[in-house]
N, C-alpha and C positions, 0 to 999 in steps of 0.2 A: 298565372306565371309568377314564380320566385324574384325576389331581388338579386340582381346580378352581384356578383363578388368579386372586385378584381384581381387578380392573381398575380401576387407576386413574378418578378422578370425570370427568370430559370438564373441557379450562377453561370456564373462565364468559365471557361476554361481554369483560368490561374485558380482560382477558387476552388471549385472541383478537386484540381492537383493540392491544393493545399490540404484540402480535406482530407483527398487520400492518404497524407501523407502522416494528418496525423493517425489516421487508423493503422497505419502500416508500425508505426512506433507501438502504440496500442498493443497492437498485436505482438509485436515482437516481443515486449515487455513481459504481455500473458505468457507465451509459450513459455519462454525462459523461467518464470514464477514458477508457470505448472510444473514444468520437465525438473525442475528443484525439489519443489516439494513431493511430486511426487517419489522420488529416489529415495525420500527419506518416509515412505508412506503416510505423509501429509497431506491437511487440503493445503492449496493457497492461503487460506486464512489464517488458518493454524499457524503455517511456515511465516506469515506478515508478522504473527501476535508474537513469535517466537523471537523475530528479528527486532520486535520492538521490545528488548528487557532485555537492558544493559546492564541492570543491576536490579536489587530490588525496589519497584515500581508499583505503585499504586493502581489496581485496575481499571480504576479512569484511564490512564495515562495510554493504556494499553488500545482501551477504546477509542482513546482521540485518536490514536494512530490508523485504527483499522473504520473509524468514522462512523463508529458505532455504538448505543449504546451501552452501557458496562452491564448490565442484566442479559443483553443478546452474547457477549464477550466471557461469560462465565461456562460455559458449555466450550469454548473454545479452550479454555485452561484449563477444565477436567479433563478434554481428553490429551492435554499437551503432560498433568499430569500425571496421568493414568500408564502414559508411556515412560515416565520417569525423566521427562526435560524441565520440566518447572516446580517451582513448590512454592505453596505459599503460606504467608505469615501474617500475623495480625501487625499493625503500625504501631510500635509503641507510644505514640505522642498520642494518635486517636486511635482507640481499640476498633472502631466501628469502619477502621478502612484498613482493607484488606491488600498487603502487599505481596508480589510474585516477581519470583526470581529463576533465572535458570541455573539448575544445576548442572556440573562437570560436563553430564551426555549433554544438556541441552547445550552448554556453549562449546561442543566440538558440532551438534549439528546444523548451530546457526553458523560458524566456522564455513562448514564445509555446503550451507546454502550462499552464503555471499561468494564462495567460489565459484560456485557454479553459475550464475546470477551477473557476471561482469556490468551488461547492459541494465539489466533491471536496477543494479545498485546505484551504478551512477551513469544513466542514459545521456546525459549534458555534457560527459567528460572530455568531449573534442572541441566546445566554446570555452570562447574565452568571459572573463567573469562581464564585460561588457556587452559581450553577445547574450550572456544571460538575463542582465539587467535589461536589455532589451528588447527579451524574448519577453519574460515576465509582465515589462509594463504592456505589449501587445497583446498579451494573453487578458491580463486586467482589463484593458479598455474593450475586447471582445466580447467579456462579459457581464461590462457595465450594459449594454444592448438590452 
C-alpha cells in the first residue's frame, strides 16, 4: 500500500468565480486579437510584433514584446515583410543589430488593428489608476506563491 497524499481543500466558490473571471478576460482579449488579425490575414503574433514598432526598433525590443526569443521573432518579420508592412535596416551605431520599422501599409494596418482591438488595447480602461495599483500589487503577491 502507497503513501497517502493529502489533497489539497477544493477552492471555494469566490475563487472559482475569480478564476473564471479571469479566463473570461482571457478570452475576450483572444477573440478580439484574433478577429484583428485576422481581417488583416494575420496571425496573432504577427499583428502583436506589428503593434510593437513605433518606430524603428531593434528586434530584441520586438521580442520582449511578444516574450520571445529574437531568432523565434525573425520568421515573424519575414512574413510581416514579405507582405510589405515592415522593413528592416541594419543600426547604424552597431551594425550587428538589426532594426525594423513599419512602413506607410504597415502603420495604416496597425492603425486600423488598434481599432478594432478597443478591449485588447486598453482592457483596464474603466479603473481608476488606483484600482490598478491595486489590481497589480494583487496580482504580484499571487505570484509570489
Amino acid at each position: 500500500m502507497g503513501t497517502l497524499v493529502a489533497m489539497p481543500n477544493p477552492p471555494d466558490e469566490l475563487t472559482r468565480e475569480i478564476v473564471s473571471l479571469f479566463a473570461a478576460v482571457n478570452r475576450r482579449y483572444t477573440q478580439e486579437s484574433e478577429a484583428a488579425a485576422a481581417a488583416h490575414d494575420l496571425t496573432p503574433l504577427q499583428a502583436k510584433a506589428l503593434l510593437a514598432i513605433e518606430g524603428p526598433v531593434p528586434t530584441r525590443h520586438i521580442a520582449d514584446r511578444l516574450h520571445a526569443e529574437p531568432s523565434n521573432v525573425t520568421a515573424i518579420i519575414d512574413r510581416l515583410e514579405s507582405r510589405g508592412l515592415v522593413e528592416r535596416s541594419l543600426d547604424q551605431a552597431d551594425r550587428r543589430v538589426k532594426r525594423v520599422a513599419a512602413t506607410a501599409a504597415g502603420r495604416t494596418v496597425a492603425a486600423d488593428l488598434r481599432a478594432r482591438m478597443p478591449f485588447a488595447a486598453e482592457p483596464l480602461a474603466r479603473l481608476t489608476t488606483q484600482q490598478r495599483e491595486s489590481l497589480r500589487e494583487l496580482l504580484q503577491l499571487i505570484l509570489k506563491a
